[in-house]
C-alpha positions, 0 to 999 in steps of 0.5 A: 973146157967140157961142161960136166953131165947133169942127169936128171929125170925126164919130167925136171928136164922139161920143168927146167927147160920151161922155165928157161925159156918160158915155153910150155912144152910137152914132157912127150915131146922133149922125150921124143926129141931127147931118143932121136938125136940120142940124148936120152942116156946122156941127160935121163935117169929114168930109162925110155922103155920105163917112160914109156911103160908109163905113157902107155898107162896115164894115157887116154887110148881113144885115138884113131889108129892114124892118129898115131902116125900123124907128123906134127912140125913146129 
């Protein structure tokens, strides 16, 4: 039996997910996860370049330009 699609907004989607588990991620990283295995469109409302476009401004740009290819494993 297939479990209906709930939709929401990226930052509920991290809220619930913490609160499920007790964790603290990220908003950034549940969306980087959610478009690489391309679940994006499949839970989000809001689209990615719109989540994006908003990252881009809430965030401090002073980073070195390596900083922004840098990997991090959990």
């Amino acid at each position: 039996m297939e479990m209906p699609v709930s939709y929401m907004i990226i930052q509920n989607l991290t809220s619930l997910f913490n609160d499920t588990f007790s964790t603290r991620v990220l908003v950034s990283k549940i969306a980087e996860k959610m478009k690489v295995y391309g679940l994006w469109e499949t839970f989000v409302t809001d689209s990615f370049e719109e989540y994006i476009d908003n990252l881009v401004v809430n965030t401090d740009f002073e980073l070195d330009d390596n900083d922004l290819f840098q990997e991090e494993f959990f």
